[in-house]
Backbone as JSON, one array per atom type, in Angstrom:
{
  "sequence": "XXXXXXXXXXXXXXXXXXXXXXXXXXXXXXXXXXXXXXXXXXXXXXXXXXXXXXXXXXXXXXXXXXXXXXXXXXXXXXXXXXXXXXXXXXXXXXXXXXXXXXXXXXXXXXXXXXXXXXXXXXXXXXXXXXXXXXXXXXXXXXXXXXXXXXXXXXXXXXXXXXXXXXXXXXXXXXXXXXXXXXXXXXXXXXXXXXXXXXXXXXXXXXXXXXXXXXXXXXXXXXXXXXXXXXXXXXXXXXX",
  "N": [[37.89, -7.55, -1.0], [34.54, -8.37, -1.48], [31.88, -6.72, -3.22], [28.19, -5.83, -2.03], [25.57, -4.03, -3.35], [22.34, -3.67, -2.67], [19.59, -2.28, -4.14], [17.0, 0.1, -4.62], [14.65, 2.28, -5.39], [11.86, 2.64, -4.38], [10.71, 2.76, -1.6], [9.59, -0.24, 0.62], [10.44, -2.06, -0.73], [11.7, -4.43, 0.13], [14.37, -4.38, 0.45], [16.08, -4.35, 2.69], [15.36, -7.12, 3.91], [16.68, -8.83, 2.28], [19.12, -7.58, 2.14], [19.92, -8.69, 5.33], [19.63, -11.35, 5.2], [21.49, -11.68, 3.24], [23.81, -11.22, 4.09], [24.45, -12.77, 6.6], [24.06, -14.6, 5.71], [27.05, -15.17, 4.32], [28.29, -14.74, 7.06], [27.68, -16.81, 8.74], [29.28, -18.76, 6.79], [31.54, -18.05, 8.37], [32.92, -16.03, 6.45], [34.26, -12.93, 6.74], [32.13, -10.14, 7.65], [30.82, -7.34, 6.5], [27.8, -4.93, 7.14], [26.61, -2.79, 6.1], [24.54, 0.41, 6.05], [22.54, 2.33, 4.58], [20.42, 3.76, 5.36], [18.4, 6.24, 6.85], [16.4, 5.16, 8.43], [17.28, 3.25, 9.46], [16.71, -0.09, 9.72], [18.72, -2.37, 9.09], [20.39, -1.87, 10.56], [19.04, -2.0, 13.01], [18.29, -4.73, 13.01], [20.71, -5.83, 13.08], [21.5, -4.89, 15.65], [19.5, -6.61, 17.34], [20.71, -9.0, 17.02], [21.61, -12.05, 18.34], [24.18, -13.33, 21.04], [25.37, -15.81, 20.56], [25.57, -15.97, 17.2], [26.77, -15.73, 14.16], [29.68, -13.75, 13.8], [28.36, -10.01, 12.15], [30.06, -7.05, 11.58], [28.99, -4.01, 11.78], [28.18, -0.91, 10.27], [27.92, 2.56, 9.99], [25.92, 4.36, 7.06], [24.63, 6.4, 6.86], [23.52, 9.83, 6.01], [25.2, 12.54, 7.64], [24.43, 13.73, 11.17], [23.22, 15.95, 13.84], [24.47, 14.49, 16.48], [26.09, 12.41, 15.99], [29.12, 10.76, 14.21], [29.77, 10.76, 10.68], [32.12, 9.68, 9.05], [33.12, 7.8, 11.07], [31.22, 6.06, 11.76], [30.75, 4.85, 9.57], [33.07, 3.12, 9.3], [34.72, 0.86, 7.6], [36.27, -2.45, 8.4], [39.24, -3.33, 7.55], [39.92, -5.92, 6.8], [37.47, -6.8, 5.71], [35.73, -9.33, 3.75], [33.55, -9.59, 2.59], [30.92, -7.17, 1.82], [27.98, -5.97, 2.36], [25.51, -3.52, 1.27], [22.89, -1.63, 2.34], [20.69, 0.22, 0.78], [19.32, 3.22, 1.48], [15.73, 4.23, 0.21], [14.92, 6.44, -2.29], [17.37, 7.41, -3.05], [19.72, 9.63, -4.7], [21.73, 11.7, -6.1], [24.97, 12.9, -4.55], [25.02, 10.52, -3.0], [23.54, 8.7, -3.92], [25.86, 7.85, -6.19], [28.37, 7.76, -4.14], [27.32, 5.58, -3.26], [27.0, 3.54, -5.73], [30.11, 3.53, -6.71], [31.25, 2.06, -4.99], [30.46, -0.52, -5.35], [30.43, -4.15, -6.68], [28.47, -5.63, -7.57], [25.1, -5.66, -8.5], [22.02, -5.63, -6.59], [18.26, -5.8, -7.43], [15.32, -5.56, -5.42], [12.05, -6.53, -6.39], [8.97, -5.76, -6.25], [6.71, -7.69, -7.44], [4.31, -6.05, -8.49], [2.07, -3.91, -10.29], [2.27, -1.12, -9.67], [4.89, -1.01, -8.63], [6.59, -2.31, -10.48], [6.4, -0.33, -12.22], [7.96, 1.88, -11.46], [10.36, 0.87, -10.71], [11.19, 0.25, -13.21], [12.06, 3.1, -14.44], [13.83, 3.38, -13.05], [15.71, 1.74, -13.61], [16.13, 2.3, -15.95], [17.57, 4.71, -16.06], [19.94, 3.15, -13.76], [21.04, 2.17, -15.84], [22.56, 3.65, -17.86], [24.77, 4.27, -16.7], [28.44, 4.5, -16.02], [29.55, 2.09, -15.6], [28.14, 0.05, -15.25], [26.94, 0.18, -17.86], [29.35, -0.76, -19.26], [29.15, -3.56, -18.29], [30.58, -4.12, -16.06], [29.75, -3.73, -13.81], [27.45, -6.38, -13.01], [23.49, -6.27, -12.59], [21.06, -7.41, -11.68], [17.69, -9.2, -10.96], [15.71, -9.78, -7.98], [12.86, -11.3, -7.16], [10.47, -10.02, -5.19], [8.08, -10.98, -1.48], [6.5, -12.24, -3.04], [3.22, -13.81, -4.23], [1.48, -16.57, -2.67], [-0.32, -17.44, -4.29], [0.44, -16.55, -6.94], [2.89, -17.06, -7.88], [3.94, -16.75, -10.71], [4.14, -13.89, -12.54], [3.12, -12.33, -15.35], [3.56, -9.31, -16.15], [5.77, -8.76, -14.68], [7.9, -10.65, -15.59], [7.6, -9.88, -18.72], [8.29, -7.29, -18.03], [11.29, -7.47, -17.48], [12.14, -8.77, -19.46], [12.12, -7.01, -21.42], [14.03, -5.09, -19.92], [16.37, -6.34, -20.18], [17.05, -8.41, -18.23], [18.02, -10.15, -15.75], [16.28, -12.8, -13.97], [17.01, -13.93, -10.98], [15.82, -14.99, -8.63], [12.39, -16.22, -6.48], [11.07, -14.9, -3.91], [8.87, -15.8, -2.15], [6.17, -14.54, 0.17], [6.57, -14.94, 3.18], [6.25, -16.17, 6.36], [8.44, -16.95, 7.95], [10.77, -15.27, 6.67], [10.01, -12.81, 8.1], [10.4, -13.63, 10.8], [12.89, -14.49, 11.1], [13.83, -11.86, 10.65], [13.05, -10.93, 12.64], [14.44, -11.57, 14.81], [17.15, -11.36, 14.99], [18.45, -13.04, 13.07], [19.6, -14.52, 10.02], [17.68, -16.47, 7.62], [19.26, -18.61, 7.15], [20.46, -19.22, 9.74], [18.91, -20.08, 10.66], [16.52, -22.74, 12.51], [17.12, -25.75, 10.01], [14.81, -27.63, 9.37], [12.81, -25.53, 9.55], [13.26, -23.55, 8.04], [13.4, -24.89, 4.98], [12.45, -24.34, 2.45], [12.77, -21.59, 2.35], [15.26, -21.26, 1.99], [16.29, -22.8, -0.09], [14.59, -20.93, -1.78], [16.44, -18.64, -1.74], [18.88, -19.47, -2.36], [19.9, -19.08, -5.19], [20.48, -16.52, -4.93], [22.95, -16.21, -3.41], [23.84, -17.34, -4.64], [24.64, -16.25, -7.18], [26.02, -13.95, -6.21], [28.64, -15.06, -5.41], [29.05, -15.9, -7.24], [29.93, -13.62, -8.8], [32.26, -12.94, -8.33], [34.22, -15.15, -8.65], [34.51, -16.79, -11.26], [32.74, -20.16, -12.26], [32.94, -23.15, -13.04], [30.2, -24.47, -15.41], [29.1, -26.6, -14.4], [29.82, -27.02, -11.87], [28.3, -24.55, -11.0], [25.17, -25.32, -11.33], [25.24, -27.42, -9.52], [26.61, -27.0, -7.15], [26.4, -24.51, -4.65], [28.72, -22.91, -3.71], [28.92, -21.1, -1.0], [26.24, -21.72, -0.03], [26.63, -24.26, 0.8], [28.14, -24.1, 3.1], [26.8, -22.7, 4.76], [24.87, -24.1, 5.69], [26.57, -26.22, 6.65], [27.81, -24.78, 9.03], [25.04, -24.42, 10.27], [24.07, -26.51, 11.41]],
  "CA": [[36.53, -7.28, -0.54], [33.4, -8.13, -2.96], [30.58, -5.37, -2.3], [27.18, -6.36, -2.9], [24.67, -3.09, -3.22], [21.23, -3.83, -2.51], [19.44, -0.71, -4.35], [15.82, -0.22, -5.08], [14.56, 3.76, -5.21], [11.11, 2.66, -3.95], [10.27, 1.96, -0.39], [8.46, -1.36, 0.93], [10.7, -3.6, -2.46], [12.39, -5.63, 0.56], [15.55, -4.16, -0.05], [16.93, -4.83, 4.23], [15.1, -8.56, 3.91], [17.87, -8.97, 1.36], [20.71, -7.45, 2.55], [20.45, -8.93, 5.66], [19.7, -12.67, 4.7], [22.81, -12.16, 2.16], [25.44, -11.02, 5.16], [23.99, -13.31, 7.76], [24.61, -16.75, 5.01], [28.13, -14.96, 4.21], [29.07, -14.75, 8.33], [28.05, -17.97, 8.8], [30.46, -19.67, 6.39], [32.87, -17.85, 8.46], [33.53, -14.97, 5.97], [34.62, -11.61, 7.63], [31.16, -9.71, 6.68], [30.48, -6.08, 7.09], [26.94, -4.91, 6.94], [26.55, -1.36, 6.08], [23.06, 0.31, 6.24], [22.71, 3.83, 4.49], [19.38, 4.42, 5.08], [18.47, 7.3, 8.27], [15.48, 4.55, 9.6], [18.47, 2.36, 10.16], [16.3, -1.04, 9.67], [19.64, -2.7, 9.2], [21.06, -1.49, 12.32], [18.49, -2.52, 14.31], [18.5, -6.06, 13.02], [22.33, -6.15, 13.73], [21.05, -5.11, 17.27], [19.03, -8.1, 17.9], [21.22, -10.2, 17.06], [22.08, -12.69, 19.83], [25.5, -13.47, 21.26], [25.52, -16.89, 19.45], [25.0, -15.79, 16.37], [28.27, -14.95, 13.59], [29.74, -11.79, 13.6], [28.98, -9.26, 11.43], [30.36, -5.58, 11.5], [28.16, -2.72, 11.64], [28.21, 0.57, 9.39], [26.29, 3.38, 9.35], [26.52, 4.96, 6.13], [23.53, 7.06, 6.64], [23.86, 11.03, 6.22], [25.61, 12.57, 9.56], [23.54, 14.42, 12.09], [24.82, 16.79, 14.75], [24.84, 14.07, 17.55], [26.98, 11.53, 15.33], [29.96, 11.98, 13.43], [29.03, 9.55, 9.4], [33.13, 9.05, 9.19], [33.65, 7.22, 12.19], [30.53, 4.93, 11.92], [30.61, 4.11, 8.16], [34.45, 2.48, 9.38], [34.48, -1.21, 7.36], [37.68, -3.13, 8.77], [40.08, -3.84, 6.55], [39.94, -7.63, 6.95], [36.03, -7.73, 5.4], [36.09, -10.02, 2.63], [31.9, -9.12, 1.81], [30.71, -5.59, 2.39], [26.82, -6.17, 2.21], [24.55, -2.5, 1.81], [21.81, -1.85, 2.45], [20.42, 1.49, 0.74], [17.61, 4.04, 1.09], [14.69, 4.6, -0.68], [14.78, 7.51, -3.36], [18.86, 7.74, -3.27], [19.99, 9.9, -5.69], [22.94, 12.5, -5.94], [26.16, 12.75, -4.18], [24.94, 9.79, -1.9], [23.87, 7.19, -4.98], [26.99, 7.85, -6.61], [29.16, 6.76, -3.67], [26.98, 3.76, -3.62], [27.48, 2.86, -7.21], [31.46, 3.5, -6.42], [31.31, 0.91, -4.05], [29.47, -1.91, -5.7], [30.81, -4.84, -7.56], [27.09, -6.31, -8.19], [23.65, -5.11, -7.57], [20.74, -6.61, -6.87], [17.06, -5.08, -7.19], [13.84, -6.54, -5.01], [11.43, -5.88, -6.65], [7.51, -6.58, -5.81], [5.3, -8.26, -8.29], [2.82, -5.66, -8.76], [2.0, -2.81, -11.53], [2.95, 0.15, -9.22], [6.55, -0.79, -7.96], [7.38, -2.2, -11.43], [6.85, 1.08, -13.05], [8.83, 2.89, -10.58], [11.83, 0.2, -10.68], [11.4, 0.4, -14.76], [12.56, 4.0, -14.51], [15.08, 3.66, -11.96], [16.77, 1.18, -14.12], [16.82, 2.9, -17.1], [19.02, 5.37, -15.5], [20.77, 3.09, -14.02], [21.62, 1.58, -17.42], [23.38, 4.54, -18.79], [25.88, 4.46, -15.51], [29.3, 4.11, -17.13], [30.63, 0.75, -14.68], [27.05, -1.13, -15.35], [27.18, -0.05, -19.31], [30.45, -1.31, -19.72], [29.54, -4.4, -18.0], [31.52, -4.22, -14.97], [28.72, -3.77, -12.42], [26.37, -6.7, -13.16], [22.72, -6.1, -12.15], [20.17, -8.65, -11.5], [16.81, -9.11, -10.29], [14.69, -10.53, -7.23], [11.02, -11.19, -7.11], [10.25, -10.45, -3.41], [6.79, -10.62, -1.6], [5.82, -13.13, -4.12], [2.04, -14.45, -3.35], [1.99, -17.73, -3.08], [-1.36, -17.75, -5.63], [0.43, -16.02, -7.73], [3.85, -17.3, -8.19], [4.39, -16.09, -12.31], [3.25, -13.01, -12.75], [2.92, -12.05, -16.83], [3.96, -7.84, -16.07], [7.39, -9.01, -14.67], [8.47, -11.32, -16.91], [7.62, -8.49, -20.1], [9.34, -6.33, -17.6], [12.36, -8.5, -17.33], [12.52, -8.98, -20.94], [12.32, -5.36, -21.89], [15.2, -4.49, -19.5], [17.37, -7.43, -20.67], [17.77, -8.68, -16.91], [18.43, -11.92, -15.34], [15.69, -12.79, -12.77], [17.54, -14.56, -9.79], [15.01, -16.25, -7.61], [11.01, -15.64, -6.44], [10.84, -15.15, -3.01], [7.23, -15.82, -1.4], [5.73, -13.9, 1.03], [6.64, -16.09, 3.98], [6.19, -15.78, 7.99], [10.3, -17.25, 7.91], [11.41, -14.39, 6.73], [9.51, -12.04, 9.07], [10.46, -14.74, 12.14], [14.34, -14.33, 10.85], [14.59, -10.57, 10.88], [12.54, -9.97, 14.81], [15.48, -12.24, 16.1], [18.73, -10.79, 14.52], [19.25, -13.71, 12.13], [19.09, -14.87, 8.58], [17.2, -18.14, 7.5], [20.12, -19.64, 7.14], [20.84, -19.35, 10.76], [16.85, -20.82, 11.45], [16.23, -24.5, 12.26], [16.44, -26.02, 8.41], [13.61, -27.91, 9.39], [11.71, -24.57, 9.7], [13.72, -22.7, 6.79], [14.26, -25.34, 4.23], [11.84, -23.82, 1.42], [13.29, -20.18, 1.89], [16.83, -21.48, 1.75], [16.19, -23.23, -1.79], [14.57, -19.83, -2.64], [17.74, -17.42, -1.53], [20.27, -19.98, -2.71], [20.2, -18.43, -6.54], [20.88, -14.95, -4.54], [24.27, -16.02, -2.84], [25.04, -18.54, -5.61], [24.95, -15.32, -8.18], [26.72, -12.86, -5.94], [29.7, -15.43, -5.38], [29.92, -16.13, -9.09], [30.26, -12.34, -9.58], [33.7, -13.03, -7.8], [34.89, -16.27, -9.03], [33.32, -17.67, -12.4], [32.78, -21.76, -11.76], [32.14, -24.19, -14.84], [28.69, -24.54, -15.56], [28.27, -27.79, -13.85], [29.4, -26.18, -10.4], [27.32, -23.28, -10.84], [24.08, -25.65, -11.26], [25.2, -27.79, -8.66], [27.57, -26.69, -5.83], [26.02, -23.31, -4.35], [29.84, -23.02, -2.38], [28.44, -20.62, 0.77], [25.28, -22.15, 1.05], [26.91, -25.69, 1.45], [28.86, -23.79, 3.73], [26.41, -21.99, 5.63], [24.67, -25.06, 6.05], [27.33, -27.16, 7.67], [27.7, -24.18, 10.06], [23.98, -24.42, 11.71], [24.32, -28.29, 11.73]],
  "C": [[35.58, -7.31, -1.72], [32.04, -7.37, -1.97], [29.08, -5.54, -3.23], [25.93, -4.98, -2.45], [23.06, -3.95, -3.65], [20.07, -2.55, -2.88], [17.85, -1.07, -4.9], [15.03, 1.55, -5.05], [12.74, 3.62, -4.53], [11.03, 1.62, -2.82], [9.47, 0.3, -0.69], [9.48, -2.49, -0.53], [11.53, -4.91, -0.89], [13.84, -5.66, 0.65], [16.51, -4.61, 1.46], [16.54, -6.29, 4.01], [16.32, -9.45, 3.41], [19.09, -8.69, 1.73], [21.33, -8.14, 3.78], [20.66, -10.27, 5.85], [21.26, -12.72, 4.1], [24.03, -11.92, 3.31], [24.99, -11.77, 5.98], [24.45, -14.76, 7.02], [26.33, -16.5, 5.07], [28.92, -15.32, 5.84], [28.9, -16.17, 9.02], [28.83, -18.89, 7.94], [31.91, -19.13, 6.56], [33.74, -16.7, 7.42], [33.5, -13.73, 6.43], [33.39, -10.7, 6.61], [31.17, -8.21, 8.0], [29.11, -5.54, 6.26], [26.79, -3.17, 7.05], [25.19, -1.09, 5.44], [23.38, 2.15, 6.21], [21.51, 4.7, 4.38], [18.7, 5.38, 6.68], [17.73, 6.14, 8.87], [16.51, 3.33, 9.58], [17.85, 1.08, 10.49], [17.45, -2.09, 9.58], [20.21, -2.86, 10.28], [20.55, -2.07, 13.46], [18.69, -3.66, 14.24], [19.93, -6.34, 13.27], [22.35, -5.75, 15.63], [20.99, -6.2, 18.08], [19.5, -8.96, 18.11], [21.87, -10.89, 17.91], [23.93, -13.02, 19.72], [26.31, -14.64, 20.11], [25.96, -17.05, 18.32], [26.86, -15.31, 15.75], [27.8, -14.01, 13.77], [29.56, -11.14, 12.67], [29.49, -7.36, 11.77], [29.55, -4.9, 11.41], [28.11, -1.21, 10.9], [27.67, 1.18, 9.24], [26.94, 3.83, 8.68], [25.45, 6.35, 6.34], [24.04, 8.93, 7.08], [24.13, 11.21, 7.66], [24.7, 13.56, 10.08], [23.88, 15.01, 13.0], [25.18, 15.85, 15.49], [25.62, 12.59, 16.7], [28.38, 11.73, 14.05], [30.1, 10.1, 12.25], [30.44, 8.82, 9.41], [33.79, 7.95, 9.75], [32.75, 5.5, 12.0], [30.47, 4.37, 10.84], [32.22, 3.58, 8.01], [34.05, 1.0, 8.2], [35.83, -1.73, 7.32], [38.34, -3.1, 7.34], [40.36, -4.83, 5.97], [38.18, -8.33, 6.16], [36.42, -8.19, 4.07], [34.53, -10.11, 1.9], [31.46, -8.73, 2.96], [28.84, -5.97, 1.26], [26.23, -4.65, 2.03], [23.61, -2.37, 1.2], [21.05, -0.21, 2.51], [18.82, 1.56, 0.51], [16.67, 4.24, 0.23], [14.87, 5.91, -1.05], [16.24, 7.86, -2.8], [19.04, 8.13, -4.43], [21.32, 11.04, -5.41], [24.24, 11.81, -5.67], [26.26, 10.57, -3.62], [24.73, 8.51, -2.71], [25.4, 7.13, -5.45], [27.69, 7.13, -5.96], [29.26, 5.57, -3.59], [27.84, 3.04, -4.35], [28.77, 2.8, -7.17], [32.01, 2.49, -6.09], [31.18, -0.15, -4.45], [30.35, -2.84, -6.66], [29.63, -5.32, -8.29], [26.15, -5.75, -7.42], [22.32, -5.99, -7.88], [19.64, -5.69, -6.39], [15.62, -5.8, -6.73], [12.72, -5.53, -5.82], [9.82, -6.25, -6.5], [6.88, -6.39, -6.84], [4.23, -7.46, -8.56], [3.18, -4.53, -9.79], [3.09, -0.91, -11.14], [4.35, 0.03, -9.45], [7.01, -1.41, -9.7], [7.86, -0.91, -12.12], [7.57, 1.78, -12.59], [10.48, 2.46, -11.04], [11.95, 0.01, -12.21], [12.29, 1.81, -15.28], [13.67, 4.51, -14.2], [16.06, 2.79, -12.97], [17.21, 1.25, -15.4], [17.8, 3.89, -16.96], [20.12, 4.52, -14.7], [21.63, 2.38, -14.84], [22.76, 2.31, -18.01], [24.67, 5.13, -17.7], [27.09, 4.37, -16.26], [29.47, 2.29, -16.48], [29.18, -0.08, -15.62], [26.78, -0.49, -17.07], [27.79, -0.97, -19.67], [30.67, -3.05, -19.01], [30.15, -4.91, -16.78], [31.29, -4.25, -13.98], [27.61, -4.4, -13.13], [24.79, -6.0, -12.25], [22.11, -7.33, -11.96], [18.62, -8.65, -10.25], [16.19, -9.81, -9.38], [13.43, -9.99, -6.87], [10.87, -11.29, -5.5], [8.8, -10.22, -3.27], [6.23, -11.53, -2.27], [4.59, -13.75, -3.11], [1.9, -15.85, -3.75], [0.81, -18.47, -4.05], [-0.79, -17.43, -6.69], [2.1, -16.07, -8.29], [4.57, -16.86, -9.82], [3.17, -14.87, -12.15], [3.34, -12.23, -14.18], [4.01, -10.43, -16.92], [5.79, -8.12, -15.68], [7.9, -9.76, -15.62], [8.92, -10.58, -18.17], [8.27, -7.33, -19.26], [11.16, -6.47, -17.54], [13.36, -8.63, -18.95], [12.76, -7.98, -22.0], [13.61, -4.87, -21.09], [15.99, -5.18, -19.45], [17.92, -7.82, -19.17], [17.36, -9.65, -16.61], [17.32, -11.96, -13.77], [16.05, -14.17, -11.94], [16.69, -15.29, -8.9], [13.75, -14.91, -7.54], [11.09, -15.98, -5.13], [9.66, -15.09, -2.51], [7.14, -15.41, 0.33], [5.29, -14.9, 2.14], [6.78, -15.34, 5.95], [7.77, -16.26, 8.76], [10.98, -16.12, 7.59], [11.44, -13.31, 7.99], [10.1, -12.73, 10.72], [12.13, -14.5, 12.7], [14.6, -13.15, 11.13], [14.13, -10.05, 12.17], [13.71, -10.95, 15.13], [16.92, -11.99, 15.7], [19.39, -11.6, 13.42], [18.59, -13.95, 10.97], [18.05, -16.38, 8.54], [18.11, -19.04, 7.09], [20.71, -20.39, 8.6], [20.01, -20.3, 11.58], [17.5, -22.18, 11.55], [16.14, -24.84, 10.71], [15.65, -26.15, 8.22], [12.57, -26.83, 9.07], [11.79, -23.71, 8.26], [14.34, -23.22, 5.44], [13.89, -24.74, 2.72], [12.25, -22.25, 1.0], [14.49, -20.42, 1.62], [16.97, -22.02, 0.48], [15.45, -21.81, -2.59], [15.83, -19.03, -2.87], [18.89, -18.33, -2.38], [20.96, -19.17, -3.99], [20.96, -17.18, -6.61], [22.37, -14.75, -4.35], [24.88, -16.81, -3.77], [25.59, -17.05, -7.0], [26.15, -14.04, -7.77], [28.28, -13.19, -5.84], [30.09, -15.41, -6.74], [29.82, -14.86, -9.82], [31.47, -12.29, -9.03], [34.6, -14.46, -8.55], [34.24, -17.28, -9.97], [33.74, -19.07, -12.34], [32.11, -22.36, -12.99], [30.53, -24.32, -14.87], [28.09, -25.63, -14.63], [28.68, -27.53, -12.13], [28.38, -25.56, -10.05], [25.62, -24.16, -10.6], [24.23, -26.65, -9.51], [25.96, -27.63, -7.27], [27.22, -24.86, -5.59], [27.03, -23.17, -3.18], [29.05, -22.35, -0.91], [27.41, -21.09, 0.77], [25.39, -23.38, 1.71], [27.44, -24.65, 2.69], [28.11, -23.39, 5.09], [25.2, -23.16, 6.49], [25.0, -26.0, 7.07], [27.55, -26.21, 8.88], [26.84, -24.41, 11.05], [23.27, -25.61, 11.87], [25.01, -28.33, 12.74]]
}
């Protein structure tokens, strides 16, 4: 099982857009995906609602604190058979409840939005989690996505010097697109969309699922630039 944490400590970064684009490309190339969603407004959940009959399977998980009329054990199950465990955490996680996260995670990825506020927030958050032991030592890459991106404003100077101050790898610029929004009211990813309709967000995300695979299986350099394995994959699926 490779476990991809989706973590961001400030609301509104995009952090469900992400998690469930990345398990929605994974279940269409046919990989056993479990989508776990540990945040109480259960934005996750619902989009695994929607999702039509058609559509791959993925698994469902609530991870989200238990409440009297639910019991957290039962619903945060993830088969045994998933081979990528997608989650999809809350805003301002900290304690017992980050921890397990971070337990969990092989790689994390942080959305983060282009502007002055949410950098400074996600500047803080990732100086703590710098001094984690797993992501010290290397062992839990991090990595960043630009979400929200305006499409006037595609480079933005503050990220970049943010980027470069927290020695992190920025993964793709996603632009603030009516495809995304179109993808998550109907239960699926943009991989699942008409290409025709989703071919410009699918060359954005590719960098996302091409980085999270090659935190499982390192591929020569000249793969890595050119063979993005699940998105060929997820491709020939909604062909």
């Amino acid at each position: 099982m490779k476990t991809t944490l989706v973590l961001n400590p400030k609301g509104g970064a995009g952090k469900t857009t992400i998690a469930t684009n990345l398990a929605s490309c994974f279940a269409a190339a046919n990989l056993p995906t479990t989508l776990m969603d540990y945040d109480p407004q259960g934005s996750s959940m619902n989009w695994l609602r929607l999702r039509p009959p058609h559509a791959a399977p993925i698994h469902r998980a609530n991870g989200a604190p238990e409440r009297r009329d639910r019991l957290r054990s039962f619903e945060s199950h993830v088969p045994s058979d998933t081979e990528r465990l997608v989650i999809d955490a809350p805003a301002g996680a900290s304690g017992m409840l980050l921890q397990e996260m971070l337990e969990r995670a092989h790689c994390i990825l942080v959305p983060v939005v282009p502007s002055a506020i949410d950098l400074h927030a996600t500047a803080n958050f990732l100086r703590e989690l710098a001094s984690w032991g797993r992501v010290r030592a290397g062992s839990v890459p991090v990595a960043v996505v630009a979400n929200k991106v305006r499409r006037s404003m595609p480079a933005y100077v503050p990220l970049e010097q943010f980027l470069q101050a927290a020695n992190l790898k920025l993964l793709a610029r996603l632009i603030d697109s009516d495809v995304f929004l179109r993808a998550a009211e109907s239960g699926l990813g943009i991989f699942e969309l008409d290409e025709n309709l989703s071919v410009s967000e699918r060359k954005q995300f590719t960098p996302v699922v091409q980085w999270v695979e090659d935190r499982r299986t390192p591929l020569p350099a000249s793969e890595v630039v050119n063979r993005p394995a699940v998105y060929s994959m997820a491709r020939s699926r909604s062909a």
